[in-house]
C-alpha positions, 0 to 999 in steps of 0.5 A: 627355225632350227626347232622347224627343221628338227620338227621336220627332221623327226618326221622325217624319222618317223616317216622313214621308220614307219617306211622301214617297218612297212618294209620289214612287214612286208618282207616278214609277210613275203618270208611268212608266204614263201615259208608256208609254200615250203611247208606245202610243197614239203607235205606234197612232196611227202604224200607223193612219196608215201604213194610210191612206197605204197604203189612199190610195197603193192608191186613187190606183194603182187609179185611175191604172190605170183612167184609163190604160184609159180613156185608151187605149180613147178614143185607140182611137177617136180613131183610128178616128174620124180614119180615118173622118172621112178616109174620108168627105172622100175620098168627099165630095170624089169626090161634090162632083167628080161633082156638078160634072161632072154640073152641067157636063153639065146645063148643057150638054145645057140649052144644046142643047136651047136650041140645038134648041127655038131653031131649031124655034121650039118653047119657051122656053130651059129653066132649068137647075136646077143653076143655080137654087137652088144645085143643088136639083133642081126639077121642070121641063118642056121641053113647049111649051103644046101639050104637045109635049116640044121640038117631037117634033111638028115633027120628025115632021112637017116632015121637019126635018133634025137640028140639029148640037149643035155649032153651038149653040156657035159 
């Protein structure tokens, strides 16, 4: 009997061993399962990755391109606003001459009709307005209170002889 029961114990072993091993199989098989899923996962994971680097990497080479362009047409006009903006200091600089010269030219056709409506006697020395409110033009007459434009009257009249403008200067 005891030979019985050992027998039945072995089996008993056997059977528990065999259940056992089925077991480690199965938990090896299931470990096995879940490690390839890991490995698939992985590898899904890293493509979807890659693809978003690559969808970055052609986002910012898109945009590069662009600002390129755009880079280029304001250094366009850069350019031609720089030639312009010489283009109009040249002529503001020939104006600001002119303007000089035509305040000189003022200055000294006021200072001869001075001179002439001086010895006439006729009016008051005229105020010159390039001189008077820096260059703005005002509205000014050379009439005496008669009315008379530098004393036209007394010329016709008195039979006066003209008067050298260069005299006025010395």
């Amino acid at each position: 009997m005891s030979s019985g029961s050992s027998f039945g114990s072995s089996q008993w072993t056997q059977r528990s061993r065999s259940a056992e091993d089925d077991l480690d199989l199965d938990l090896q098989a299931e470990m096995e399962k879940r490690r390839k899923r890991r490995k698939e996962s992985n590898r899904e994971s890293a493509r979807r990755s890659r693809l978003r680097k690559q969808q970055h990497h052609d986002d910012l080479t898109s945009q590069v391109d662009q600002l390129k362009g755009q880079n280029k047409q304001l250094n366009l006009a850069l350019s031609t606003t720089s030639q312009n903006l010489v283009a109009v200091q040249a002529q503001n600089s020939v104006l600001q001459t002119q303007r000089m010269e035509l305040a000189s030219r003022l200055g000294a056709l006021t200072e001869i009709l001075w001179c002439i409506s001086s010895s006439t006697g006729t009016a008051a020395p005229p105020t010159n307005p390039a001189m008077v409110n820096g260059g703005v033009t005002t509205t000014w007459s050379w009439s005496d209170a008669s009315g008379d434009i530098l004393g036209a009257s007394a010329w016709n009249h008195q039979q006066q002889q003209p008067i050298d403008a260069y005299r006025c200067y010395y």
